[in-house]
N, C-alpha and C positions, 0 to 999 in steps of 0.2 A: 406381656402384651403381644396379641399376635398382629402379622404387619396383613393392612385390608389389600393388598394386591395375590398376593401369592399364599398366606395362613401361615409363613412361617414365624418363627420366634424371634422377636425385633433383640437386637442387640443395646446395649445403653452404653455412651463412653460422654465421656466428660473434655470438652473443647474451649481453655481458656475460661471455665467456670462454668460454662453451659452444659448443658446437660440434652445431648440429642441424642435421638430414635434413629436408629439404623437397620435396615434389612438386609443383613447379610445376600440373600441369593438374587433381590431383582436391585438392588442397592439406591433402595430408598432411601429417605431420608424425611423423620418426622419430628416436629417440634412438639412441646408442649406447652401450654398455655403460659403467655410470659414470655417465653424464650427466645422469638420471633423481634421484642420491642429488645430485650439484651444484646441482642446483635445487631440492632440497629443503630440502639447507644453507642455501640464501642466503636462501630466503626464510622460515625459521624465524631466521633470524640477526638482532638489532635493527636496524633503519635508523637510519645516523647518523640527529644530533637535526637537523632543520631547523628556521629561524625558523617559529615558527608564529603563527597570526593569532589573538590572543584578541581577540572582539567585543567593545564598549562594550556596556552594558547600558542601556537609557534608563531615564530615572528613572519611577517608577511615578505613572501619571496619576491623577488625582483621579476618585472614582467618580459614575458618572452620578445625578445628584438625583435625589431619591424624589418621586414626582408624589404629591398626596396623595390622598388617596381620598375619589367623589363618590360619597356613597350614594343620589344621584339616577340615578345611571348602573346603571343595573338589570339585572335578568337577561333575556338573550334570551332566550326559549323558542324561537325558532327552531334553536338552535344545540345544543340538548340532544336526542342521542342516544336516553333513554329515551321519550322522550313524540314520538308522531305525531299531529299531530292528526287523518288522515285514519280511523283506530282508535277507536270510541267504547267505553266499556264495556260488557259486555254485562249483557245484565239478564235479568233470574231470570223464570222463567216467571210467577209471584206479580206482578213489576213491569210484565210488557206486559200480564199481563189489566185490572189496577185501574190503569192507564197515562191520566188523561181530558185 
């Protein structure tokens, strides 16, 4: 059989009982009539049970201490988003004339 893309000569291997079309050089892949529904069977089909690996679970760790809280530990204003200090407020015409 030659392969319809490139004319070369399809190769044949045999995969789990199936029997598929190979193109060595553009590496197609063709079925033959039938073999399309074989592979559809087998792998809708259950897989035997294999040993499977159930994980240990480790035991669950103790949670990290609670620091307690210094109310000397204050707020930074540098770290607050609403307030710039390079932005003063502005003042009312009233406040820059009587301003001494």
């Amino acid at each position: 059989m030659k392969c319809p893309i490139d004319g070369s000569d399809l190769v044949m291997t045999d995969r789990q009982g199936i029997e598929i079309d190979y193109c060595p050089k553009c590496r197609g892949v063709w079925l033959d009539r039938g073999e399309l529904d074989k592979i559809i069977e087998r792998t809708a089909a259950p897989a035997p049970q294999q040993a499977s690996f159930i994980p240990q679970q480790a035991p669950p760790s103790a949670p990290y201490p609670q620091q307690p809280h210094d109310p000397r530990q204050g707020y930074d204003a540098r770290y607050d988003q609403r307030y710039d200090p390079r932005h003063k407020k502005k003042k009312s015409l009233l406040g820059e004339i009587f301003d001494f």
